[in-house]
Steps between C-alpha positions, in 0.01 A plus 500: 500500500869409441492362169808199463705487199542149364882505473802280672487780781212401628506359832225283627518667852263758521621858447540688808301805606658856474477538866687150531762666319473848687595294798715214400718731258503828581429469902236716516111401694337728286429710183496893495217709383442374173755230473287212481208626225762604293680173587214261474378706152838404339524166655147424311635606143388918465696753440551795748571887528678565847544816608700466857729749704891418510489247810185359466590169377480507138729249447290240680224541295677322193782321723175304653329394189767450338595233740151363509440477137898304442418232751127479333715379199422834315863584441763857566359845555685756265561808705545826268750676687737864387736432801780308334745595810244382763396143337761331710360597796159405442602208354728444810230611777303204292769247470531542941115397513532216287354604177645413186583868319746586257545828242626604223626784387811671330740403826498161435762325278392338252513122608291590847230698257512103355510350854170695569311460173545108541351528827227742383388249231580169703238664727681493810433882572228667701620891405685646241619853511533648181561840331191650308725519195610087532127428526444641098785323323464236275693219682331605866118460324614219375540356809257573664275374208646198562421502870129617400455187293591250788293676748792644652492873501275611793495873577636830341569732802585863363699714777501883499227497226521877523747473256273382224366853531585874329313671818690309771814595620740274390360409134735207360381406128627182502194463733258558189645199358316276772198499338609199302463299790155515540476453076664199501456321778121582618453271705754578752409707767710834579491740823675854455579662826644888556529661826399853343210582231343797439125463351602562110823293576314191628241531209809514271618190661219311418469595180863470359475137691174416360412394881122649431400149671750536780291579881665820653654485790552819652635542880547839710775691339548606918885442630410585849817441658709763276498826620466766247683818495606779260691821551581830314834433340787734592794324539399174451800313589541650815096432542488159454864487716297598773229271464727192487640642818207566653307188400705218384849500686563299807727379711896402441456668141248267375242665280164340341486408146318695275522645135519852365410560150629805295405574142869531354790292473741788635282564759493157611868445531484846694248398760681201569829619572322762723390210684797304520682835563228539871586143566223295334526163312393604136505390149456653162284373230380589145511362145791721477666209733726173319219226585732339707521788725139541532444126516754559812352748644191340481616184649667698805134694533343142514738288694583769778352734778544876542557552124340852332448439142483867339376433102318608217177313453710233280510367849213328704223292291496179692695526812406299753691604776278536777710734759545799299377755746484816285482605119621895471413725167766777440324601206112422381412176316322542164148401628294372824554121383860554492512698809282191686692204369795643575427616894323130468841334542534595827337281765400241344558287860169721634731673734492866504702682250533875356440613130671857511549745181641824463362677194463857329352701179814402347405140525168574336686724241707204400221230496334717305786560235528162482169371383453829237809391361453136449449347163107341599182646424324805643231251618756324644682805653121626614495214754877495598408914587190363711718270686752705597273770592284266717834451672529842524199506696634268733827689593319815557247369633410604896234203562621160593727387240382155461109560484657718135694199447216240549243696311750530175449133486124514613504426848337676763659505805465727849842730606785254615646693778811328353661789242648801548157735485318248724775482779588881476244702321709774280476855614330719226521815349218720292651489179232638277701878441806335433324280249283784376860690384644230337208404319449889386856490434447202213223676398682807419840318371216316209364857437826655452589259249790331683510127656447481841819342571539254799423508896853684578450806219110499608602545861793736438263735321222468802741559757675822326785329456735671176712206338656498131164276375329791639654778376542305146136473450366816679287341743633765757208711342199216523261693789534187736852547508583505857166442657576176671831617689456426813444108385867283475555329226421204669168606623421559128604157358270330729249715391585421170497102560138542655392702175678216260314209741151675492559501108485947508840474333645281252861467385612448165858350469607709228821576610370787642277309777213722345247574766115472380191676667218263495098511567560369905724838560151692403362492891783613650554782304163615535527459878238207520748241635770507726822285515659380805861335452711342727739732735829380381767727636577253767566107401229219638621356781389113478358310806719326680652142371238228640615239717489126379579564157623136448383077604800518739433849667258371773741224579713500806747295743535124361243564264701753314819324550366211322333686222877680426670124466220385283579755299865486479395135419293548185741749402740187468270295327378816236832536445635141427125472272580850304169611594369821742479404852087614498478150252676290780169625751339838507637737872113443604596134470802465712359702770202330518730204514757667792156613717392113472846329520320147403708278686393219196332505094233455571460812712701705238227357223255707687698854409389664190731509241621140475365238267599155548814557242627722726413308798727233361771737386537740803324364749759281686730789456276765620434305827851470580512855509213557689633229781799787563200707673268263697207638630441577858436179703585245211780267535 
């Protein structure tokens, strides 16, 4: 049961039920999947571990009791959150339903950090976004001890707990300083949510977090709207060009939104004047940026349509923007968590959307480098190497892509008939001679004494082929010199990639990209197992873009005329509020709203999406527009 704190807050009037403020609030008839345990768990005072994909509604599962427990008289929720640049929005998106939210963090001058603490300690918050590294200080305990002993601090909600974490993908240590929470204030119940967790990640997360009491709650990992799709890079700008052309450009020169993430700084700032350059609406960002650029640029991303985003991975954690149709990889992310959080910010609206990514054994080369180089420990590096060899797997893999996805994170799952190998099986070739060569060739490099330097001098020797690095180190004279020449160079690096993803082969970033025989090469060298690899000479050609990508799509006639001047409507009001238009009401909203046309409130109560706050805000408003378009037969 709900306990009630004896303080001033308390209200005599009974508490109402999270579904009272599903619907009243929020404007929704009913919870998703496992909204309401997880809800109704917190609500009651115990601490959860919520594991949920991007757009499943993780906010709502400490939004709700967070509203529940305030108006019980049980005081703010304290929200743990890394996204300094997106705590206006959320507090905005808040502020339009009628919740009382405020943050704090370094943007605020110093007498509205004041303005907010009084309100904090007055009581007269339900959430408070806060920075992980605010939380540990001194004066911020302080007040919240002070809340504690009037019965006034209700929940500890910990975001992106992945970041407590040395296995996840986006370890933050100023997450490890959390555990004080639970140490002094016990009482207080937490919930730490993450969109992606591995098995060793999430038992990380519990320990660093001390959330050993904390009921798991772990929901499919399956995005089934997002198409997934990865190619043999060649000239990947050109590649992904095409896709955008083929898949995401429409009419009068308007494009879908989407973001493409690149590994460097340089090549970011490349990529996106190459898309400016072919007449698409794109933005740079890194930490290389001035934050006032990047907070631009991610304000533009937010606020408007048809924007492409093309970033390192400093951009992404937490956006909410629920159009973004694709997410493109010009090079390979570190791991499989990376790689699925990041194509996980693309369709969050449940409307189809593509996950593309161009990638080759340089990629794996330079992942590689990077982890043996890094300062951590070979245990450390041991599981880093697993990770990005398990994504590897996936990228050479010739199965459906996201039954290897699922099962990474322990799912089982049947084929999707919704990725590239599903909807167009690959056309193979018997690789097993060509793999048989190069793995002799290793052999015989290690025997001679000399490294077995990376794929290119490996497949220059195979092929016959008489370079300087060649002729410098005599490996004109190895006796598999020239036995593979009737295989192109390319042929042989995707040989080489299904040798490194089977584990046969394993490169050492020495500087010389060292290439390793190990025990799984034994079988194919003794002729006891073949290898089939994927017939790359000509590029996959994708399915055709689906139809009804988008709310509006299906829309037509009055219908769609009505759904274009709501829009250019709540454009007007995001704009005058500072907030993105998606805050204002979702696409799905407004087109539920222009198929309707509600000729009064109380018929536009009945849409989804709108709460009574809104109701009273918009709602006059919103009819006005929709009397412009009467339906058929109505005065």
């Amino acid at each position: 049961m709900l306990r009630l704190a004896d303080s001033p807050a308390h209200s005599a009037a009974a508490p109402p039920t999270a579904h009272a403020v599903l619907q009243s609030i929020f404007g929704y008839d009913q919870f998703r999947g496992p909204q309401e345990a997880i809800i109704q768990r917190v609500v009651n005072g115990h601490d959860a571990l919520v594991l949920m994909p991007t757009g499943g509604g993780k906010s709502l599962c400490y939004q709700v009791p967070a509203i529940v427990r305030q108006r019980a008289g049980l005081g703010t929720t304290i929200v743990v959150s890394p996204l300094i640049a997106l705590m206006h929005d959320q507090v905005g998106a808040l502020d339009e339903l009628g919740v009382a939210a405020a943050y704090l963090n370094s943007s605020l001058s110093w007498e509205a950090a004041q303005a907010v603490e009084k309100r904090l300690l007055a009581g007269a918050l339900t959430l408070l976004y806060a920075a992980p590294e605010r939380l540990t200080t001194p004066r911020f305990l302080a007040q919240m001890g002070s809340l504690a002993e009037r019965g006034l601090l209700s929940l500890f909600a910990i975001d992106e707990a992945h970041c407590v974490s040395q296995w996840g993908h986006d370890f933050r240590p100023e997450y490890r300083g959390l555990t004080v929470l639970h140490e002094r204030f016990p009482q207080v119940p937490r919930i730490a949510l993450t969109a992606t967790a591995d098995a060793i990640t999430r038992a990380d997360i519990v320990e660093r977090l001390q959330l050993e009491d904390a009921e798991p709650f772990i929901s499919s990992f399956d995005r089934p709207n997002i198409r997934y799709t990865i190619v043999e890079k060649r000239e990947a700008s050109q590649q992904l060009l095409r896709f955008l052309e083929r898949e995401h450009s429409g009419a009068n020169g308007r494009h879908d939104c989407g973001v493409v993430y690149c590994q460097s700084r340089k090549r970011v700032e490349q990529m996106a004047q190459t898309l400016c350059d072919a007449g698409f609406n794109a933005l740079p960002y890194h930490a290389g940026l001035e934050g006032a650029v990047r907070q631009a640029h991610q304000d533009r991303f937010l606020r408007e349509e048809s924007i492409i985003m093309v970033a390192t991975i400093a951009f992404g954690m937490g956006i909410d923007k629920p159009d973004v149709r694709f997410v493109a990889h010009l090079d390979m992310p570190k791991n499989i968590e990376g790689y699925y959080q990041e194509t996980g910010r693309a369709g969050r609206d449940g409307a189809p959307a593509n996950a593309w990514m161009a990638y080759g054994l340089n990629d794996v080369v330079n992942q590689r480098r990077m982890i043996d180089e890094s300062p951590a420990g070979e245990e450390f590096k041991q599981v880093m190497r697993g990770k990005l060899d398990a994504l590897l797997g996936l990228a050479e893999a010739m199965d459906c892509r996201r039954v290897r996805l699922l099962r990474y994170f322990g799912e089982a799952s049947a084929p999707c008939q919704n990725c590239d190998n599903c909807l167009k099986p690959p056309a193979l070739w018997d690789g097993t001679d060509a793999a048989r060569k190069l793995l002799s060739t290793v052999y015989r490099l290690h025997q001679a004494g000399s490294p077995a330097f990376g794929a290119g001098h490996l497949s220059d020797i195979v092929r016959g082929k008489v370079t300087e690095k060649v002729k410098q180190f005599g490996h004109q004279h190895l006796s598999t010199f020239g036995l593979g020449a009737q295989y192109t160079d390319t042929r042989l690096r995707s040989v080489l990639r299904q040798l490194l993803a089977m584990g046969a082969l394993r490169i050492d970033a020495d500087g010389y990209n060292t290439l390793h025989l190990q025990s799984e090469a034994r079988p194919i060298l003794r002729g006891e197992q073949s290898l089939w690899v994927r017939q790359g000479e000509t590029p996959l050609t994708p399915p055709p873009r689906r139809a009804a990508t988008q709310p509006a799509e299906n829309l037509s006639g009055a219908d769609r005329a009505c759904f274009d001047a709501l829009k250019a409507w709540r454009a007007e009001v995001a704009s005058a509020h500072n907030l993105p238009a998606y805050v204002i009401f979702h696409d799905a909203t407004l087109a539920a709203i222009a198929t309707l046309r509600p000729a009064d409130l109380a018929a536009l109560a009945t849409v989804s999406g709108i709460g009574q706050r809104k109701l009273s805000a918009y709602g006059e408003e919103v009819l006005r527009v929709c009397q412009l378009f009467p339906k058929p037969g109505l005065d």
